[in-house]
N, C-alpha and C positions, 0 to 999 in steps of 0.2 A: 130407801137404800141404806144398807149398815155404812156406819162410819169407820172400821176397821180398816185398817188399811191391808191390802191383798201382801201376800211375801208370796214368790214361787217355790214352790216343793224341792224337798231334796233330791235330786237326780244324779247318777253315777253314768259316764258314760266308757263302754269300752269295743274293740273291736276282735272280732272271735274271726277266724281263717279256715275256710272249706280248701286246704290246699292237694291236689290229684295228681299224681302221674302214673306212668305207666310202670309195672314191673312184672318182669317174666311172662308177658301179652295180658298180665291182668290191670282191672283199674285198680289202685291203693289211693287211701287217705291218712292222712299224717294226723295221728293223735297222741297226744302227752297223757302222761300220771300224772295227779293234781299232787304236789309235795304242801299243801295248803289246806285249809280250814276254807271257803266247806268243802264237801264232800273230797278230804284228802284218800290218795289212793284210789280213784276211781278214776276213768278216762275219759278225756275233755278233747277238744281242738283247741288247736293254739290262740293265744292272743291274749291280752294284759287291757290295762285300763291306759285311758291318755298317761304322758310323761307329764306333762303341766296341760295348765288350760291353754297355752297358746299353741298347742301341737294341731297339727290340720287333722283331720279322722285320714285321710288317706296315706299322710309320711305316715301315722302311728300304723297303720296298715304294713307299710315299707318294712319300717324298722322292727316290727314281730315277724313278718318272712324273713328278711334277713338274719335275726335272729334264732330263728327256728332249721334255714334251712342254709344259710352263710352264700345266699346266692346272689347276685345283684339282680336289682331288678328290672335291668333290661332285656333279663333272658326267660325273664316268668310274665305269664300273660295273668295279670290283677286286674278286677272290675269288682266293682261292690255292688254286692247280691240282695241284699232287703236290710231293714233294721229291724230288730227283737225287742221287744220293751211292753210282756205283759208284765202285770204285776207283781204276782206272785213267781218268776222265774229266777228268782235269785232271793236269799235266805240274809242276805246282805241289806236288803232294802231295794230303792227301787233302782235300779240298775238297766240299762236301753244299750242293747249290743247292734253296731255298725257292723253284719258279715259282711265278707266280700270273699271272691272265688279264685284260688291261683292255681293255675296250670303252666306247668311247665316241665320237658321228655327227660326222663334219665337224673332222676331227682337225687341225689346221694344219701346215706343212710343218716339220720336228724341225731342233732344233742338236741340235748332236753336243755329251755330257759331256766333263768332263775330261779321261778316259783316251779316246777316241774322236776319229780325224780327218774322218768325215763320219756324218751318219746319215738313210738317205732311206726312204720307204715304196714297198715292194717283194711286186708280185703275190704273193696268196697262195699261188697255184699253181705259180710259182716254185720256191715252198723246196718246196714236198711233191714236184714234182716230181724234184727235185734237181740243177735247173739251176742255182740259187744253191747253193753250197756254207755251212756255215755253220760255224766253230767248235767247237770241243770235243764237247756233245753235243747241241749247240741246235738241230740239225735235226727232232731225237727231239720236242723240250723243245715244238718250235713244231707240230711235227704232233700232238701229244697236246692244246696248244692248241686249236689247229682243232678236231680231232675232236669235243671238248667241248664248246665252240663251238655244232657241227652238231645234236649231240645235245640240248643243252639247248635246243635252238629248238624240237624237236616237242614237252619236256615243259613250259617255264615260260615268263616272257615275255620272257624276254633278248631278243629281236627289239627290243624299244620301246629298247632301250639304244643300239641303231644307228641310230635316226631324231631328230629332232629334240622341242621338246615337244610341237608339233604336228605331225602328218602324216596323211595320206590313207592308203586302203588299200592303194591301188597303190604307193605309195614303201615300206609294210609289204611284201608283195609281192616289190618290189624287194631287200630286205634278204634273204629266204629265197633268192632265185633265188643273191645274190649268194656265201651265204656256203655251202649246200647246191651251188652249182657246176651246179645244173638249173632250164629253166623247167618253169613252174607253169601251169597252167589256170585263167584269170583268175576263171571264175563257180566254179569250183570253188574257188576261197582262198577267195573271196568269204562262201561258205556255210561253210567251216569255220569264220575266224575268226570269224561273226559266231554261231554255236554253242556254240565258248572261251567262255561269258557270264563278266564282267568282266576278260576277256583286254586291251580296247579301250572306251574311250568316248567316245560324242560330247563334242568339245573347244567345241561350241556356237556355232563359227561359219563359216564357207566359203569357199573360195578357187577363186577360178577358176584354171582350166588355159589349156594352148595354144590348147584350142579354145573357148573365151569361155562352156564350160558347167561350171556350180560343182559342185566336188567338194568333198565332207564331209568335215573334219576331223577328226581323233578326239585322242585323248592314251594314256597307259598308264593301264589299268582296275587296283582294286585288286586282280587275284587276280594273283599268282605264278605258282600252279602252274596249266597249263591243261588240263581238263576237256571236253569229249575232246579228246586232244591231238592234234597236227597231224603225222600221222607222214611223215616223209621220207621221197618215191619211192627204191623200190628201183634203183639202177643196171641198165645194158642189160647181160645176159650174155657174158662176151667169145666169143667166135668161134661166136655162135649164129647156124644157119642161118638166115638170111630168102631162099631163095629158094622155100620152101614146098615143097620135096621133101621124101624120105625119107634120116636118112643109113644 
């Protein structure tokens, strides 16, 4: 056995924010310009390194949303999403990022932090497409986001975190089309969601639409997980015949 005595590695830790809401029935994610070395001018997701070492990884979570989006965080729905921590993903050394995923309806337009010269909300199809380029490994960081995202809409009620306290079914509706990237079959949501029992509740009172007939409001029902859940249309096969030949 060496007699060397072991020291631990230099590690950096910080927490990066896939933050989503809705706008103009699309999904948007919230990315800054790096006003920093590395890769300054290029576009990142929010979030900074701990404030000290005694900061918990979740308040430092708090205090970059709030920072980014000056919202408290009882109106944004936060959970932490994986940790990042290959090796070469930061130019800095070795650096292990704590994501975590916020959602929350009707987000208002971001200042940019400290270390950032702008920060604006930016299709979410964008980044997954890779039209937007993104920093270090924040393209990975925000499509695992998403994915999440997508997935926990068929099992719980994250859907209710994108609407307001009140809303109709069709603005619920609207939230799956938006963030699943497909429309939906209006009578058919209809019957699923109202299946989900305590997915949704009458919120007890009505609101007219465009067309001067009142639609029912609901709010978020107490169950979480939703029973039977609302599975997500399978995408169109690529290069499947539809001309109804034989290949």
């Amino acid at each position: 056995m060496p007699n060397d005595a072991w020291s631990p590695p230099p590690v950096l830790l910080t927490v990066d924010l896939v933050i989503l809401t809705l706008r103009q029935g699309d999904l948007h994610i919230l990315l800054v310009e790096r006003g920093e070395d590395p890769f300054r001018g290029m576009l990142a997701l929010p979030g900074g390194f701990l404030n000290h070492d005694g900061e918990e990884i979740l308040d430092a979570a708090h205090r970059e949303l709030n920072e980014e989006t000056a919202l408290a965080s009882r109106w944004v729905h936060l959970e932490q999403l994986a940790a990042y921590g290959d090796s070469g993903r930061d130019p800095r050394g070795r650096v292990v990022s704590v994501a975590h995923l916020a959602i929350a309806p009707g987000l208002p337009d971001p200042v940019a932090g400290t270390d950032a010269t702008d920060a604006a909300w930016v299709p979410a199809e964008a980044v997954l497409s890779g039209e937007r380029e993104l920093a270090f490994d924040h393209r990975r960081i925000a499509t695992d986001g998403i994915e999440h995202a997508r997935t926990k809409l068929e099992f719980s009620s994250l859907a209710t975190a994108f609407c307001g306290e009140q809303f109709t079914i069709a603005e619920l509706q609207q939230v799956y089309e938006a963030v699943w990237g497909t429309a939906l079959d209006t009578r058919n949501f209809y019957r699923k969601v109202q299946a989900a029992k305590g997915f949704i509740i009458p919120a007890g009172t009505d609101r007219r639409t465009t067309g001067g007939r009142p639609a029912r409001l609901y709010k978020a029902g107490p169950k979480t997980v939703l029973f039977p859940p609302l599975t997500r249309p399978a995408p169109p096969a690529t290069g499947q015949n539809t001309t109804g030949g034989d290949e």
